[in-house]
N, C-alpha and C positions, 0 to 999 in steps of 0.2 A: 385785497378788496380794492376795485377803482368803480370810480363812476365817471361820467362825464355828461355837460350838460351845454348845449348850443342854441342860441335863441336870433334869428336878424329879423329887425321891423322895419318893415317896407325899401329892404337891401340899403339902409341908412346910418341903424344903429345896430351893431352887433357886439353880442355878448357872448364870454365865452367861460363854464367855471370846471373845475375836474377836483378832486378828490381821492385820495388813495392812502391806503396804509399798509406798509411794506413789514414783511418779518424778514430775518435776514439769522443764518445760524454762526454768525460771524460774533456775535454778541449775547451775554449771559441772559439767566432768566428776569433779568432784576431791569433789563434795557434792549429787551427784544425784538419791540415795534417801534415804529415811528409813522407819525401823520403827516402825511406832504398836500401839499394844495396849489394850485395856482386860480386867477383870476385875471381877465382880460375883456378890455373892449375899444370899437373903435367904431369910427362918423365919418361915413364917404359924405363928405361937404359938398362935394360938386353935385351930389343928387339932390339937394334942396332946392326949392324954386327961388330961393332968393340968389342962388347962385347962377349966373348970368353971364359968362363969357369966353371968347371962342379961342383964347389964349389956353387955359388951362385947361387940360382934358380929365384930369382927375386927381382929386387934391382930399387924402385918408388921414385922419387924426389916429393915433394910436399908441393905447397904457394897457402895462401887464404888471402885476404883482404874484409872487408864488415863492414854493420852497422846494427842495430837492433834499435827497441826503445822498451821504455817500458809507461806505462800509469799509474796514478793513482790508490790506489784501492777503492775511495770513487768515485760511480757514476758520481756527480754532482759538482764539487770542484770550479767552473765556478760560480755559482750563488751565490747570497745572498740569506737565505734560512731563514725560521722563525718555531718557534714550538711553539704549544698550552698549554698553562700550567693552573694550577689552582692555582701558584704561581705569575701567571702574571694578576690578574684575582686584579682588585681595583670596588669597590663598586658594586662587587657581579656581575660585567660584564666582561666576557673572554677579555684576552688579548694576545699577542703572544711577546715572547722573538726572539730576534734574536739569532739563531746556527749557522752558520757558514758565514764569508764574504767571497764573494767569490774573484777569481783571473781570469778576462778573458785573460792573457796575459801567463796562462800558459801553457807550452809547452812539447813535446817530453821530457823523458830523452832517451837519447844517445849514444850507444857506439860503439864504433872502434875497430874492433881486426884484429891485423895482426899474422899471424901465419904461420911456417916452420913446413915442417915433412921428415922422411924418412922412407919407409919401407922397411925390408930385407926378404928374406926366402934362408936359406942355407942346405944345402945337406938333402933336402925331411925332415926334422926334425926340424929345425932354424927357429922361427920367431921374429922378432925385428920390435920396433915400437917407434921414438923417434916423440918427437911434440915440437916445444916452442911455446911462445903463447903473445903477450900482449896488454891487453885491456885496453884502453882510455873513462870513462866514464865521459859524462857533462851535467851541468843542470838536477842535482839529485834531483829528486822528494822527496818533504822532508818537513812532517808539523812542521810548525816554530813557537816554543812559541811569545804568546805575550799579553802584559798587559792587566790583566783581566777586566780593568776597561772598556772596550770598548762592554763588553758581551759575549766575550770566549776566548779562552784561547791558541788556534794555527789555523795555517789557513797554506792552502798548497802553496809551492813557490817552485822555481828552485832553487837549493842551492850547492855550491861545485863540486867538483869532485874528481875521484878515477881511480885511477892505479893499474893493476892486471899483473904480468908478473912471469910467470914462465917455470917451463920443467916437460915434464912427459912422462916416460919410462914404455912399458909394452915387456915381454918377455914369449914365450911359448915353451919348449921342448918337446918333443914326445918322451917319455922315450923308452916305447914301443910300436911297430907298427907293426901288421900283421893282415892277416885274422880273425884270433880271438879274438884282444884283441888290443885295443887303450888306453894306459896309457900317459896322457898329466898333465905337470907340468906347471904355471901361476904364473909369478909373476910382480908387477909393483910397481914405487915408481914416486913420485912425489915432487913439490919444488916448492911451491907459497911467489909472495910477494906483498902486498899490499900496498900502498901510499896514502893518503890524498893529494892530489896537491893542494886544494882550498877547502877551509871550511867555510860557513856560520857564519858571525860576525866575520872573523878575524880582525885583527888587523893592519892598513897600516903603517908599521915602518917608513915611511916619514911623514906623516902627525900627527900619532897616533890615527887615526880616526876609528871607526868601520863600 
């Protein structure tokens, strides 16, 4: 199911909202859908009449909020699943080992990003692009070791989360511009930081329990 919904008043203020809900057969009956959304707008400034000069050719404020998921990459993570072996095989009759137990309770991972921008364009030549950005990821899809005594050796679960937040700058000059000849200069730099917020088996410093 998606929708989507676009609104601009007098090419100034635009809005923008979408809506969707994904099934995915990567996940048990108990965590099958998930609802994602985004939201977003922005203000061409240089169209307002209070805005007045011959420097800046177009000067765009602009916020977006939303979520995503992501899914497994193993098909069927949900089941308990068995394979045929001829190691599982006692008195000359097939047997089957168990591969994977599954997890019906597992779900979406998740994430959040809120994000600011601005773009410039100055005297027919200037273009500027700033963005920050940070993203909230939960219930990281994540195969988790475990005693092999049981018949193998990770099975997938929700585990942790992760923080991504940073800025990034791109810039273009028009070195040169005429009928014959368009020389443009590109440059951009960036500045990411990552966090662990929550980590599979940590360690609860009140209790000291994992």
């Amino acid at each position: 199911v998606f929708s989507n919904i676009n609104y601009a008043y007098d090419n100034k203020y635009l809005v923008q909202f979408s809506l969707r809900r994904d099934g995915a057969s990567n996940f048990g009956d108990n965590a099958k859908y998930g609802n994602f959304f985004s939201i977003s707008g922005g203000w061409n400034v240089h169209r307002e009449d209070f805005f007045n000069t011959d420097v800046v050719n177009e000067l765009k404020l602009r916020t977006a909020y939303g979520s995503v998921g992501n899914r497994p990459t193993d098909l069927y993570p949900q089941y308990d699943l068995y394979s045929v072996s001829t190691s599982a095989s006692y008195n000359e009759n097939s047997g089957a080992l168990i591969s994977q137990i599954g997890n019906k309770n597992l779900t979406w991972e998740k994430s959040y990003t809120t994000g600011v921008g601005l773009d410039i364009a100055m005297l027919d030549r200037v273009r500027l692009t700033l963005d920050y950005y940070d993203k909230n990821t939960s219930d990281l899809l994540y195969r988790v070791p475990v005693p092999g005594v049981v018949g193998i050796t990770s099975t997938w679960r929700n585990v942790g989360a992760v923080r991504n937040k940073g800025f990034e700058a791109v810039a273009s000059v028009d070195i040169i511009k005429n009928r014959n000849l368009l020389w443009t200069i590109d440059a951009n730099i960036g500045l990411n930081r990552n966090k662990v917020t929550e980590l599979y088996g940590e360690r609860d410093p009140n209790t000291g329990e994992v």
